[in-house]
C-alpha positions in Angstrom: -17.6 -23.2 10.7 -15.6 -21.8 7.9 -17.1 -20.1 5.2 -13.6 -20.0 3.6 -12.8 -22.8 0.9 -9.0 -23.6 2.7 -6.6 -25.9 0.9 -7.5 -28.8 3.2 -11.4 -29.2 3.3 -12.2 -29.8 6.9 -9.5 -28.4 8.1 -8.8 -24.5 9.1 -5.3 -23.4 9.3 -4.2 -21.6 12.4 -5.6 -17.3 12.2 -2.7 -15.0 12.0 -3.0 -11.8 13.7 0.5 -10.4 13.5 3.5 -10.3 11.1 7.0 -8.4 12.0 10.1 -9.4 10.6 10.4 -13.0 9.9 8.1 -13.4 12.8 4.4 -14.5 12.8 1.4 -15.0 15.5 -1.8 -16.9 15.4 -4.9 -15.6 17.4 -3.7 -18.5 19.8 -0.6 -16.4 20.6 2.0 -19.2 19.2 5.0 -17.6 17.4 6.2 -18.9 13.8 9.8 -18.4 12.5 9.2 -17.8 8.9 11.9 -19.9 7.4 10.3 -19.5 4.0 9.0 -15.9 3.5 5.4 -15.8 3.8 5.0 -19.4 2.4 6.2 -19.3 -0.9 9.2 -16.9 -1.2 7.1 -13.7 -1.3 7.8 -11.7 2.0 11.2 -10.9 0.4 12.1 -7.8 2.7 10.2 -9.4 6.0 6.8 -8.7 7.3 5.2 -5.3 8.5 8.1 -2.8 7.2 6.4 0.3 7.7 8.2 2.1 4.7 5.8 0.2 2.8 3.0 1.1 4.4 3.8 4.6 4.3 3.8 4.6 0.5 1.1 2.5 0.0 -1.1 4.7 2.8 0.2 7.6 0.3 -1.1 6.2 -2.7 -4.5 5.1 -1.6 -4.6 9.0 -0.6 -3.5 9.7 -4.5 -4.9 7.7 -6.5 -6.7 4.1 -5.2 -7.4 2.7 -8.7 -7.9 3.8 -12.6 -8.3 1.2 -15.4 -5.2 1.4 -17.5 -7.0 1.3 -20.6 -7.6 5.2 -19.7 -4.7 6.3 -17.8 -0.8 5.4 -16.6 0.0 6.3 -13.2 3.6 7.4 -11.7 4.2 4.7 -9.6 4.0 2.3 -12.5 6.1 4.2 -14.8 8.6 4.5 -11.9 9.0 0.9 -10.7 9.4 0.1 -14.7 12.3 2.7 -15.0 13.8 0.9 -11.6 13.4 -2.9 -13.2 14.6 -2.0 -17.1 17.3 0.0 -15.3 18.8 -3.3 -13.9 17.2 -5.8 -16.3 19.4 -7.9 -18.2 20.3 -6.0 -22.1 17.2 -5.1 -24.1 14.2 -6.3 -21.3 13.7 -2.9 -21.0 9.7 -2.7 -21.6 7.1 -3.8 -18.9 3.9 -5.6 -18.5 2.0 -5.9 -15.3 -0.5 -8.2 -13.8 -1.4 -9.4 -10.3 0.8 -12.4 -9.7 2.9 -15.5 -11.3 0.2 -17.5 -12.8 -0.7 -14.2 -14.8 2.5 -13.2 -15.8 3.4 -16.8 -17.3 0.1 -16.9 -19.1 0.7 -13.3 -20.3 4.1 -14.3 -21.1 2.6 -17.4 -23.9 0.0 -14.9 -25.0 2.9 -12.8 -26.0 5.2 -15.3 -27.4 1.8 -16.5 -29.8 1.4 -12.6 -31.0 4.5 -12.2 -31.7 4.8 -15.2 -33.9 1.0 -14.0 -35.8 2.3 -10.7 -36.4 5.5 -11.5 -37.9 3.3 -13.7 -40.1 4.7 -17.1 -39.0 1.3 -18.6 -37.2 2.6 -22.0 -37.4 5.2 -21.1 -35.0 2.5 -22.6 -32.2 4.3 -25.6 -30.2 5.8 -24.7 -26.8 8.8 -26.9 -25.5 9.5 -27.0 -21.1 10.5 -29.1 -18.5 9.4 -32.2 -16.9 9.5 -31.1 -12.9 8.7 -27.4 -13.7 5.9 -25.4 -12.4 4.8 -22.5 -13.7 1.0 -21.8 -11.8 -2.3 -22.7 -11.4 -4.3 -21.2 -14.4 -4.9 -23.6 -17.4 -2.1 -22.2 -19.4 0.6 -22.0 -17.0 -0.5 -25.8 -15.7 -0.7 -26.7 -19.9 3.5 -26.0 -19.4 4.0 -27.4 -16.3 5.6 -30.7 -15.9 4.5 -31.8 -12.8 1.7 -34.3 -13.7 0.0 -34.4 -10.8 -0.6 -30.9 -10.6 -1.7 -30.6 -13.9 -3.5 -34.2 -14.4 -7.0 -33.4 -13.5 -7.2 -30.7 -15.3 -5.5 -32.4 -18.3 -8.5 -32.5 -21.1 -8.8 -28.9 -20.5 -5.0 -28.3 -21.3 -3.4 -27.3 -24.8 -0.5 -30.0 -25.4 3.7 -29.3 -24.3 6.8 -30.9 -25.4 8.6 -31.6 -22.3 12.5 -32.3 -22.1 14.6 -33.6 -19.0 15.3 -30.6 -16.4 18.2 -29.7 -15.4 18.8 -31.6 -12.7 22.0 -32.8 -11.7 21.5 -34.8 -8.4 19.4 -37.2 -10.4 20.8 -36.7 -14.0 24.5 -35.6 -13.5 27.0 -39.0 -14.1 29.5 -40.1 -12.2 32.9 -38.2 -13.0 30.9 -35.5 -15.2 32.0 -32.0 -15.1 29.1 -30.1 -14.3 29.7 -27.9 -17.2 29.5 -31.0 -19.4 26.5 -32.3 -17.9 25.3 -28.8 -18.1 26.0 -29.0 -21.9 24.7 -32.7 -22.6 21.2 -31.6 -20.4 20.7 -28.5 -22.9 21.2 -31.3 -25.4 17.8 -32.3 -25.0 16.7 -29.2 -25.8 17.8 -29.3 -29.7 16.8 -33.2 -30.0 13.2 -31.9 -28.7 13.6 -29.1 -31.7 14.6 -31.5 -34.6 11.8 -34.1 -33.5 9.3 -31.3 -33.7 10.2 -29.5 -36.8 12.2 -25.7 -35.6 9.2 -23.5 -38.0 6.5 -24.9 -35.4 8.4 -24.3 -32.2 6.9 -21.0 -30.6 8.8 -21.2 -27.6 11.2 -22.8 -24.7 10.2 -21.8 -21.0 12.3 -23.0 -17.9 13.3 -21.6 -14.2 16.7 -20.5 -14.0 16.7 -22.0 -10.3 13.5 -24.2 -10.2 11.5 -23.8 -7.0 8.6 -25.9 -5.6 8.8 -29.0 -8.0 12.5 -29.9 -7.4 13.5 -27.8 -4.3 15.8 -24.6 -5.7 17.9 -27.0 -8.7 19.8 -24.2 -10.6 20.9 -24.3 -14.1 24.1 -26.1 -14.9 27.6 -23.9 -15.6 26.6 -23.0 -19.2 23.6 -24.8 -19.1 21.0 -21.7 -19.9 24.0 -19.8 -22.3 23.5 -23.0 -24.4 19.9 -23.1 -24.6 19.9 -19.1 -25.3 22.0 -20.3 -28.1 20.1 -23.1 -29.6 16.9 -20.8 -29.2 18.7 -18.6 -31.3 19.6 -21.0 -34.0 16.4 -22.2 -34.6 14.2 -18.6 -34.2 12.9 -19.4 -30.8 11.6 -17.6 -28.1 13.2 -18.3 -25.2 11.0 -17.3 -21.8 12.2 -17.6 -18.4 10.0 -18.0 -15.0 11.6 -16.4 -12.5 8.6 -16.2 -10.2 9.6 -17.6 -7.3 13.5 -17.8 -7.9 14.1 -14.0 -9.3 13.8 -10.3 -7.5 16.8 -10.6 -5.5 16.2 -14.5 -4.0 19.4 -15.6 -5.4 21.1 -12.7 -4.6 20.9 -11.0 -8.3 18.0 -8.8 -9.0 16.9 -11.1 -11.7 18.4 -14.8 -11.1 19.3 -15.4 -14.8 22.3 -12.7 -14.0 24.2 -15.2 -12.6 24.1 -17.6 -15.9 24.9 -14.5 -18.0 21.7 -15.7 -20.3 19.1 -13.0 -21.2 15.7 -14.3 -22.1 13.1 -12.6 -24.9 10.7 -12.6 -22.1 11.2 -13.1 -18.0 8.2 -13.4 -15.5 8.3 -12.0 -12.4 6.3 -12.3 -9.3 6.5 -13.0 -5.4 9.4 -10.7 -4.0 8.1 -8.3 -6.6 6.2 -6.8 -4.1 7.0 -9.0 -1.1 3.9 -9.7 -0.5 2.8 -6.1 0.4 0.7 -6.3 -2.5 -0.7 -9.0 -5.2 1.8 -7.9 -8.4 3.5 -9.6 -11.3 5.2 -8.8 -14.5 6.7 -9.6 -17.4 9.8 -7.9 -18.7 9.9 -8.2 -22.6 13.0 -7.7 -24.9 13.0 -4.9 -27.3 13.0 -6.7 -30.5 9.4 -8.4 -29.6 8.0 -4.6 -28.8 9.5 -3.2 -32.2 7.4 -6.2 -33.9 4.1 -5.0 -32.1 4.6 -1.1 -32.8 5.5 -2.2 -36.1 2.1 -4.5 -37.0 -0.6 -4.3 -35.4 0.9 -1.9 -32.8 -1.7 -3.1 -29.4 -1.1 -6.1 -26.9 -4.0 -8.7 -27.7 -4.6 -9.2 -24.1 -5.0 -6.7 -20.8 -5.9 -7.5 -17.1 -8.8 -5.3 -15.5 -5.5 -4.5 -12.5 -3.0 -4.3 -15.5 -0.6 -1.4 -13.2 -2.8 -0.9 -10.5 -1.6 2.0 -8.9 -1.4 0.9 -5.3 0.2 -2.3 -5.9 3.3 -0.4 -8.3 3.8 2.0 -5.2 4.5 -1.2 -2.9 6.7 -2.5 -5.1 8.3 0.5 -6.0 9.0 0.9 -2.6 10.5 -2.9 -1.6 12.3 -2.4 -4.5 13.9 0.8 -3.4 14.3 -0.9 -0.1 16.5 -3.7 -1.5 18.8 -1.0 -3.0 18.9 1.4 -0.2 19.9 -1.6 2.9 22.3 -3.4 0.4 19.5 -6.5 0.8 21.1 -8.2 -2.5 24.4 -8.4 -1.2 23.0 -9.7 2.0 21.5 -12.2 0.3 24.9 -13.8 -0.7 26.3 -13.3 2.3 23.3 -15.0 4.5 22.6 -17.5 1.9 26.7 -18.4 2.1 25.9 -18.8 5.9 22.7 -20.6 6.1 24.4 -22.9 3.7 26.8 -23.6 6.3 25.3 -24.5 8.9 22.7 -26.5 6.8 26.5 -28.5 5.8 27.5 -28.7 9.3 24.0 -30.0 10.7 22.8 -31.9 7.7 25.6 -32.6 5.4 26.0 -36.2 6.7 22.2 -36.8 7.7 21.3 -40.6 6.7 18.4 -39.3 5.1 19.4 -35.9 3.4 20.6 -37.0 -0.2 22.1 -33.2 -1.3 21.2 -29.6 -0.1 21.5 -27.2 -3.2 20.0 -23.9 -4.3 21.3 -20.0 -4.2 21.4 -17.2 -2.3 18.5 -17.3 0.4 16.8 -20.1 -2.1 18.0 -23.5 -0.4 16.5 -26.5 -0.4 17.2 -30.3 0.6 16.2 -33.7 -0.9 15.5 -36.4 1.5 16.2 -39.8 0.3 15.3 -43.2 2.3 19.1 -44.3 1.4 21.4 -41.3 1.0 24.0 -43.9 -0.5 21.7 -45.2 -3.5 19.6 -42.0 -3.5 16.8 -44.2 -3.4 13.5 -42.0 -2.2 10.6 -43.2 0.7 7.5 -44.8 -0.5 5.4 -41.7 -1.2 2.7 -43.6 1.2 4.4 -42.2 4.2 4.0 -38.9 2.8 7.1 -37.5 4.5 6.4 -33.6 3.2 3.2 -33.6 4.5 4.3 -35.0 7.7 7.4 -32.6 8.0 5.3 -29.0 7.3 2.7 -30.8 10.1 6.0 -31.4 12.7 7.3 -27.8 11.5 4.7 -25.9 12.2 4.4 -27.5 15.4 8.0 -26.8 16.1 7.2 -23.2 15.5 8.8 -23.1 11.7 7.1 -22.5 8.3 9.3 -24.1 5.8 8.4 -25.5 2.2 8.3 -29.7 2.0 6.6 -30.9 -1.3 6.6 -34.4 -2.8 7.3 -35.9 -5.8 10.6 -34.3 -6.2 12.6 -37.4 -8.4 9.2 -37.7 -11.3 5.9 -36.1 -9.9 5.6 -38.9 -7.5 8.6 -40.0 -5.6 10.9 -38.1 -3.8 10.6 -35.2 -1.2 12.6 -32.1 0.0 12.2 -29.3 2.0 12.6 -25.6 0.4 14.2 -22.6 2.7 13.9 -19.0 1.7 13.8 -16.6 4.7 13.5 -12.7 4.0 17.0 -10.9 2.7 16.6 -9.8 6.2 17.3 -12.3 8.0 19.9 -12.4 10.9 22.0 -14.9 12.1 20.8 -15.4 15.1 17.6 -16.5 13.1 19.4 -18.7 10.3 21.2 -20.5 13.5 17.1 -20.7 14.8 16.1 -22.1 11.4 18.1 -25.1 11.2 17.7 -25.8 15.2 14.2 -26.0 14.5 14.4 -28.0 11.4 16.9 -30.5 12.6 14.0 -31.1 15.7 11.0 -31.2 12.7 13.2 -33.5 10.5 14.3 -35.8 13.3 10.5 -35.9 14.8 9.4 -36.4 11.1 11.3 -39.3 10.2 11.1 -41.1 13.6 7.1 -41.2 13.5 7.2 -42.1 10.1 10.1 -45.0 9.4 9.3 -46.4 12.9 9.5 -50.1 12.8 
């Protein structure tokens, strides 16, 4: 028996012993192809790369742990000079927590100081995305517009606006441009504003490339310039999560590069520290510091590992890694190939509606007609079924439900380390092809 409270009550996942590369073992001796880094786009640079351990082995012999309410530490002072360095213009200060859930609540802490201390408390409302996800704590789920996620917990929750995503499989029209439907999705943005009132609108949060909910949808062309723009116009705060889809995933450092739209505040997370350590952080424009130091001139909030010494020295050192082996431009280059041969093998699959995403962020929406994009019948529960078939196959990729509105629909998320080699991309979709085909064959049987 278990003493662990696992995901699935009653059941206890497989034991893993070993990690190398995009390879994993179980204490049974099967081998898993990582197909999606870790689990959730976190083992960025692969597993077991010992010039991680070296400097985190280094640390520990520095300096394990001090409270930063006392002291700063080098390796958090240096991994902040590497991300302002390559941030986006004017994110050039840092905050630091332990993962994505604390970074997006940090983030709306933030955005409701900044709003008290430039004396407009009003300013309280806070505008997303329906099929967002932005973590598990009771703030991040209170912005989150997946409602099954966050409808248990929904008395517990402060109340969102929530406007279409951008989502252009679903919402694009027939004969659109995607830069017009990238304009007409923003769009909903400034009706959301004018039904609210602009003076009680704190803040807009969305995912440049949205991950888990709807399976790597990036932003229309000119879709997030526009709604930097409208933020603008009406004195918003505009906040981007860039969790799972930022820190080199899409083959930028920070995704948003791509878009040429700079956010007040950006979250980051997962290939933050590849895994190597638990580590978020927020990056925070200088015009929202410069109203701190000129108020009240202290954060009203702090996390007991706020910079912890031995997590900033592992992600330091992935992120000197990335630099040092060219991993970003990698990244475009595998992501361009595993692309490819997700075209070749799935691009006319009966039950495989689009494949879409950036860089080494991929994903695929499978649809019961791929002609009238119509989804299965969420009672045969095709993502469970598929990460059931995949594991089996020896493959850890990403399926979630829900996909189309927070019931139907499903896809299937990809997002292998930036080190990935072909000989493993050409592995990946093999193994998928087998899962998917096994998957839908036990589950549409007649």
């Amino acid at each position: 028996m278990t003493h662990v409270l696992h995901r699935k009550l009653g059941k206890t996942p497989p034991t893993v012993v070993h990690a190398e590369g995009l390879w994993l073992r179980d204490s049974e001796g099967r081998t898993y192809l990582d197909a999606v880094s870790g689990g959730a786009a976190v083992s960025a640079i692969g597993h077991g790369d010992p010039r991680v351990q070296a400097a985190i082995d280094a640390q520990l012999a520095r300096v394990d742990f001090a409270h930063n309410s006392f002291f700063t530490n080098e390796p958090a002072e240096a991994l902040a000079d590497h991300l302002a360095e390559r941030a986006p213009g004017g994110l050039s200060r840092v905050l630091y927590c332990s993962g994505g859930s604390e970074a997006m609540e940090a983030a709306l802490k933030l955005a409701r100081q900044i709003w008290i201390e430039r004396g407009r408390p009003e300013k309280r409302t806070i505008i997303a995305r329906e099929q967002s996800y932005h973590g598990g704590t009771l703030g991040a789920l209170s912005i989150g517009g997946n409602k099954p996620r966050s409808m248990p917990f929904r008395p517990m929750l402060f109340d969102t606006r929530f406007i279409e995503p951008c989502y252009a499989y679903r919402y694009r029209h027939d004969g659109e441009s995607e830069a017009d439907y990238g304009a007409r999705a923003a769009a909903a943005l400034e009706r959301m504003i004018q039904k609210e009132e602009a003076d009680t609108v704190a803040a807009f949060v969305c995912e440049p490339v949205v991950g888990a909910t709807l399976g790597c949808a990036p932003a229309a062309a000119g879709y997030l310039k526009r709604i930097r723009e409208i933020c603008d116009h009406h004195d918003i705060l505009l906040i981007f999560d860039e969790v799972m889809c930022g820190a080199g995933r899409t083959g930028y450092t920070f995704a948003c590069e791509e878009d040429a739209a700079t956010p007040d505040i950006l979250a980051m997370a997962k290939g933050l520290g590849g895994g190597y350590q638990p580590i978020g952080a927020l990056l925070v424009h200088d015009r929202l510091v410069d109203t701190i130091v000129s108020g009240s001139g202290a954060l009203l909030q702090g996390f007991t590992y706020m910079a912890h010494p031995v997590a900033c020295a592992a992600a330091l050192r992935v992120q000197q890694i990335m630099v040092e082996d060219g991993l970003l431009e990698r990244v475009r280059d595998k992501g361009e190939l595993l692309r490819r041969r997700l075209e070749a093998t799935f691009g006319q699959h009966p039950h495989v509606g689009d494949i879409r995403g950036r860089g080494l962020f991929l994903g695929m929406e499978l649809v019961e007609d791929r002609s009238t994009k119509a989804p299965f019948d969420p009672r045969l529960g095709i993502a469970a079924r598929l990460k059931a078939v995949a594991m089996d196959e020896g493959l850890m990729v990403y399926p979630s439900g829900g996909t189309v509105d927070g019931t139907n629909g499903d896809h299937v998320l990809l997002a292998p380390a930036y080190t990935v080699s072909d000989e493993e991309i050409d592995e990946i979709v093999v193994r998928l092809s087998r899962s998917l085909n096994r998957t839908l064959a036990e589950a549409v049987r007649p």
